[in-house]
N, C-alpha and C positions, 0 to 999 in steps of 0.2 A: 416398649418396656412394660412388666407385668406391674399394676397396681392394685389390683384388687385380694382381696383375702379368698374372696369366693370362687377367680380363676381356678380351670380345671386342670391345669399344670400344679400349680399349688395344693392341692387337695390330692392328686398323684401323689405326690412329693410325698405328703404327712402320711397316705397310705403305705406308701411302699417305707418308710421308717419306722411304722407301728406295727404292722402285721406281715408276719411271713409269707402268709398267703396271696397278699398280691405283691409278693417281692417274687415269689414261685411261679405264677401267674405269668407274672410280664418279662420275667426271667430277667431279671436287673436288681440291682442292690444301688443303696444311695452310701456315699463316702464324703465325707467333709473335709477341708481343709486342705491350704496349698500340697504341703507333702504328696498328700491322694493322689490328687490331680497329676501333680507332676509327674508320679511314678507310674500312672496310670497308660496303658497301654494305649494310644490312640485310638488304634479298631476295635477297642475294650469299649468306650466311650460313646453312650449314647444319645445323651447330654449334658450341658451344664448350665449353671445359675449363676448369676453373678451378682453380687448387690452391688446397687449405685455406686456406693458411696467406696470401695475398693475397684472399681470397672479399671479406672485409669490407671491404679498401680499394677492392677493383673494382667493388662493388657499389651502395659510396656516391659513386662518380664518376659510373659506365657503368650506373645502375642503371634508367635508363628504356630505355637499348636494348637490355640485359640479357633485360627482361621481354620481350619481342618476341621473342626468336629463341630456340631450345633450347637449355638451358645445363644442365650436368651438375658439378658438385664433386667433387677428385682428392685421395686422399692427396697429400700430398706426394711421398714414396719414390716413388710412381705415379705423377706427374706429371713428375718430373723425367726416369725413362725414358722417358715417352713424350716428352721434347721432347728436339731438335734441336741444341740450343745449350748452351753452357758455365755459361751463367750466366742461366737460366729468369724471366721475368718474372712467372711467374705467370698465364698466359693466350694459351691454345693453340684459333685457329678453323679449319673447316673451311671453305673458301667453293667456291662452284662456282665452276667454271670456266667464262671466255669462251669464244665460240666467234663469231668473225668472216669475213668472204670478203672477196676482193679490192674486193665492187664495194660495202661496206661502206665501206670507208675512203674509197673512190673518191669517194662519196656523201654523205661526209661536208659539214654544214651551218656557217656563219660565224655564229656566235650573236651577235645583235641587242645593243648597248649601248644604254640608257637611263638617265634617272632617278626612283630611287624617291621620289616626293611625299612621304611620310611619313620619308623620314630623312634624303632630299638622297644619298642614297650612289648610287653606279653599280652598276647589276646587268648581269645578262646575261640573254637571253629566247632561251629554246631554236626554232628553226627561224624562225632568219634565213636570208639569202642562200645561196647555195651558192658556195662559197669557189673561188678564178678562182686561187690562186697558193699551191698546196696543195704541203707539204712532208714528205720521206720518208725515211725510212733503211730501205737494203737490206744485209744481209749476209750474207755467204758461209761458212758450217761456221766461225762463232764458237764456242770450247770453254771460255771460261772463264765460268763463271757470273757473276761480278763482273762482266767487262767489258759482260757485257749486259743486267745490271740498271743499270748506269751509264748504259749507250745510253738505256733507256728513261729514267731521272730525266731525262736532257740532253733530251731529246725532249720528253718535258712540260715541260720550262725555256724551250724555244726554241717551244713552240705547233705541235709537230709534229704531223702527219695521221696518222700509224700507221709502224712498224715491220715491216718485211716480210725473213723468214726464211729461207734454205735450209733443203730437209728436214734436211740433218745439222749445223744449229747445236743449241746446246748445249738442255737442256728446259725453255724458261723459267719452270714449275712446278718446278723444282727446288729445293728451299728453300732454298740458297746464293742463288740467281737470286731468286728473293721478295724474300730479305732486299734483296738489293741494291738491289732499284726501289723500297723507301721509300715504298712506295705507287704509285709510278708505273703496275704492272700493274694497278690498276682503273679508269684513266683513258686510257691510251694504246690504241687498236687496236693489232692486229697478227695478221700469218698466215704462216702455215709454205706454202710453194711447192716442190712436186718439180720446176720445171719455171722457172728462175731467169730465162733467156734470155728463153720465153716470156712469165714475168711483166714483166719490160721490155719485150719488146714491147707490152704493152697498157696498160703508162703513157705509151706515147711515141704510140701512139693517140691516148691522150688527152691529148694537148699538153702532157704531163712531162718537160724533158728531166734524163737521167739522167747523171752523172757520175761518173766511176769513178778511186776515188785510186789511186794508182797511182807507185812510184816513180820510172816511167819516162815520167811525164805528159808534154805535151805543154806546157800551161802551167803555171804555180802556180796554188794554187785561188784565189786575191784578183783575177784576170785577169777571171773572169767576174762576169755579173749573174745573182742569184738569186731577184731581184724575183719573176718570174715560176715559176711551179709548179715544182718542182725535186726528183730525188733524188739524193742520195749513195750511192753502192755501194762498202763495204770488204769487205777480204776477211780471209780467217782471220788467226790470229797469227803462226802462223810461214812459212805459205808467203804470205799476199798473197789475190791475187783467182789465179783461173783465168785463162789468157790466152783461153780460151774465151768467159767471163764478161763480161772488161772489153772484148772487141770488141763486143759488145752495147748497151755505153755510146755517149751522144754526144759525149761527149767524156769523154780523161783527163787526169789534175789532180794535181798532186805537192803535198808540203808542205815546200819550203825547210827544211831544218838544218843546222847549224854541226857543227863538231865533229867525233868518228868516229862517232855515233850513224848506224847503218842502218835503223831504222824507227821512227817512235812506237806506243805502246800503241794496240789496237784502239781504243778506249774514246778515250783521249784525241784518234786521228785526227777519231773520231766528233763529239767537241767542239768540234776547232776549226770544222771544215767546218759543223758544223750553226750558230754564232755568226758564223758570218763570212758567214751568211744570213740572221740574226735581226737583228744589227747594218746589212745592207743595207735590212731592209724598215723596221726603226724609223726610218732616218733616209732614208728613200727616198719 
């Protein structure tokens, strides 16, 4: 069992929560809390921490995946600095990190429905079709970690194809940013882009077309059809997109508000736009 403050697991731990660089470095991100854990991919996991004083309860729940992956037992006093949060669950993992490209997402397959004989229930079977009407969120120097753990939940809600970054959005291994995706980061693609323009051009190659919110759109976003492959591109919080950026787009696309309100929350743009796609293809 770890007791010391000065342990070099410990001082890992506080590194890789505080600075990106040696989250980049050792190619692993830290995640707290049972949820994490649990959702967390086995071969994802590199390892984990346990504090004392939760070992028993985690053990007789999460005890066959426990035995699978490296686990280590924490003071408590040591465990609680080494986590991130106010109010510690008990269970602090290491997982590595993704590492996706554009032509990843690009590539991505429409997983087969069937049914399973033996229970009557519908499954899914990996490497069906290849998806004709594939859908994306782009965004431009996002800084707030919440609003981009949110983008990714709404993304896996609405059956998104991946999330696509400017280099200078916020570090989605950020442990604010973890927390916020609820899981989402081990199921959604996504890639960081120095070259934002350019990446628009190579989805509208491939029969993507891109629209960009914008206050000064041209239509409201309910105008168009999104049936068909589509992304969204926002832009940061307080200034918007680049005008650079949204000339890039194939079209731009406002969101009607009443009121004196001047713009909605990144996050929440991100929601309506991505539903008002999700709601076209369910009932389309």
């Amino acid at each position: 069992m770890i007791t010391s403050f000065g342990n070099k697991s410990v001082r890992e731990v506080i590194q890789l929560t505080q600075k990106s660089k040696a989250r980049n470095k050792q190619g692993v991100f830290v995640v707290e809390g049972i949820k994490m854990f649990a959702e967390a991919p086995a071969e994802k996991i590199e390892r984990v921490y346990l504090a004392q004083r939760a070992e028993k309860e985690l053990r007789e729940t999460y005890g066959k995946k426990l035995d699978r992956v490296s686990c280590e037992t924490v003071a408590d006093d040591v465990f609680d600095k080494m986590s991130d949060t106010k109010t510690p669950q008990g269970i602090l993992t290491l997982v590595k990190q993704y590492h996706y490209g554009l032509e990843d997402l690009l590539s991505r397959v429409q997983a087969r429905k069937c049914v399973d004989k033996s229970t009557g229930r519908s499954i899914s079977i990996i490497g069906g079709v290849h998806k004709k009407n594939q859908l994306y969120l782009i965004v431009e120097d996002i800084q707030d970690p919440g609003n981009l753990g949110t983008i990714f939940r709404t993304g896996e809600a609405v059956g998104a194809d991946g999330i696509i970054m400017s280099s200078h959005t916020v570090d989605l291994y950020n442990p604010k940013t973890i927390r916020s995706t609820m899981g989402s980061v081990y199921r959604v693609p996504f890639v960081y882009t120095e070259d934002l323009c350019g990446t628009i051009r190579i989805l509208q190659k491939n029969n993507i077309r891109v629209y960009a919110a914008d206050l000064q759109g041209d239509k409201d976003y309910d105008a168009y059809d999104y049936r068909s492959a589509s992304a969204f591109l926002i832009g940061n919080e307080g200034n918007g997109l680049r005008q650079e950026t949204a000339a890039c787009a194939d079209a731009r696309i406002s969101i009607p508000m009443e009121g004196n309100v001047e713009s909605l929350n990144a996050a929440v743009a991100s929601t309506v736009l991505f539903y008002e796609a999700y709601r076209q293809r369910r009932h389309g």
